[in-house]
C-alpha positions in Angstrom: -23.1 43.6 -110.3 -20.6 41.5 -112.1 -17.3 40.6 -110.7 -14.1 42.3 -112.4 -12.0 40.2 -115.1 -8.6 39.1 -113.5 -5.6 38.5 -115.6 -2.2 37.6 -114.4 1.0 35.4 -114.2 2.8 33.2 -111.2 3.4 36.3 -108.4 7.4 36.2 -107.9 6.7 37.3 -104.7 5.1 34.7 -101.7 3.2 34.7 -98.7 4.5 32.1 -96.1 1.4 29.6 -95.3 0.4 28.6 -91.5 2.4 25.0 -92.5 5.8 26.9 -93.7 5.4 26.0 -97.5 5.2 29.2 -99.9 2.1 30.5 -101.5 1.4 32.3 -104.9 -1.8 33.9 -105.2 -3.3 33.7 -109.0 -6.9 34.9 -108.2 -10.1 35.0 -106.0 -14.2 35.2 -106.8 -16.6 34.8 -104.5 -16.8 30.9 -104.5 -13.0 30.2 -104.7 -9.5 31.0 -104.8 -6.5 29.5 -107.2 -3.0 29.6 -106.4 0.7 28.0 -106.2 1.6 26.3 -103.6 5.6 25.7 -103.3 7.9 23.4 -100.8 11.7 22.9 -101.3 13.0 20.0 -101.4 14.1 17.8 -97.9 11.0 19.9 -96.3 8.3 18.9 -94.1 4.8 21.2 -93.6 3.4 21.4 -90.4 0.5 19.4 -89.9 -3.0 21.3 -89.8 -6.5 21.0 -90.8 -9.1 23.6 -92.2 -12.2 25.3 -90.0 -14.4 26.1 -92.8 -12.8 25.6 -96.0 -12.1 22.7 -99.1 -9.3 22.2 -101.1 -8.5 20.3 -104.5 -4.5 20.2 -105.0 -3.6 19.4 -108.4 0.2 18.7 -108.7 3.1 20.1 -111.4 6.3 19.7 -110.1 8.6 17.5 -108.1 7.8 14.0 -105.8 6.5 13.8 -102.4 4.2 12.4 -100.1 1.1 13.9 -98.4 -1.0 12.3 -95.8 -4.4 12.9 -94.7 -7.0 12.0 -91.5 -10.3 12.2 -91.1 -12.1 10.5 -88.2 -11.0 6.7 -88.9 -10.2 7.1 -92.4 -6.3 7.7 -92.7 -3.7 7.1 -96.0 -0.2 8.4 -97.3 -0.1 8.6 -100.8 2.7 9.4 -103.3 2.5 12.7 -105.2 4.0 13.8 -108.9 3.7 15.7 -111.6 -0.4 15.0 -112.9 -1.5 13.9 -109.5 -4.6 15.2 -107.7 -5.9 15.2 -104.6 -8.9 16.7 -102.1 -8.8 18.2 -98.7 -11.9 17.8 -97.2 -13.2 20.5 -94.6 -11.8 19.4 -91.2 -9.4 17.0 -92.4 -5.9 16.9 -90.7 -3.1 16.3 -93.4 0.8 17.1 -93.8 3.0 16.6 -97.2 6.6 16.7 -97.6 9.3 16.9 -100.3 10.9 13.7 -100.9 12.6 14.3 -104.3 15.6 16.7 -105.4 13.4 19.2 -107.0 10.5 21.7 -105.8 7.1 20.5 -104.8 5.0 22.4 -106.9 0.7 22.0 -107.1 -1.7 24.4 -107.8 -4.4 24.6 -105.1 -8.0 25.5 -105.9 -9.7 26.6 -102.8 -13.7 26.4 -101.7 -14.7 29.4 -100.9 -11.7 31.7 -100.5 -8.6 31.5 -98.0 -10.5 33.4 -95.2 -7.0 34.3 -93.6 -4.5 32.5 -90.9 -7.0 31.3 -88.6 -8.3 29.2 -90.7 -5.6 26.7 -90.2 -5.7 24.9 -86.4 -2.5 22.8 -86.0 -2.2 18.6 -85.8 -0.4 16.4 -84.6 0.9 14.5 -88.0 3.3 11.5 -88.9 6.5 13.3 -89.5 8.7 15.8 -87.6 8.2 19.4 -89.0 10.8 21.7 -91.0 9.1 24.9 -89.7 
């Protein structure tokens, strides 16, 4: 049976995320899920990591940092406008807003956002906004 055509634009409304950024929804299949992911600017996420799920951030808006952990492999990199990134399955990672604009990047999730649970909270580098 084949899966419906979606069409749509940015949602106006957002769904708050388990780390305290904002979330617009484009679209889910059965592999994956797109959508916007937003953070104002002077904020912090919470740390967390994923159970079950994968994550490619691709970013369009604003200047920030994100850091990631997994096992002994650690960094902090610098985010922008044409940056991309991957969230591996079990990896711990936090980003925040260092700029005077929105953090804006389009997340494309492997296989869908399976709902709040899915996020278990870390102990990251910086002290949380939410």
């Amino acid at each position: 049976m084949p899966f419906k055509f979606q069409t749509g634009h940015i949602p106006s409304s957002h769904l708050k995320a388990p780390d305290g950024s904002e979330i617009r929804i484009f679209h889910e299949v059965k592999g994956g899920g797109l959508s916007e992911c937003t953070l104002a600017p002077g904020l912090t996420s919470s740390p967390i990591s994923h159970r079950s799920i994968e994550e490619i951030w691709f970013f369009t808006e604003g200047s920030g940092l994100v850091w990631r952990q997994q096992g002994d492999m650690e960094e902090t990199v610098k985010v922008g406008p044409g940056v991309s990134l991957t969230i591996p399955k079990h990896t711990k990672f936090q980003f925040r807003n260092t700029g005077e604009k929105r953090l804006k990047f389009i997340i494309s999730t492997m296989p869908p956002w399976p709902g709040q649970s899915e996020a278990k909270p870390e102990i990251g580098p910086w002290p949380t906004s939410f």
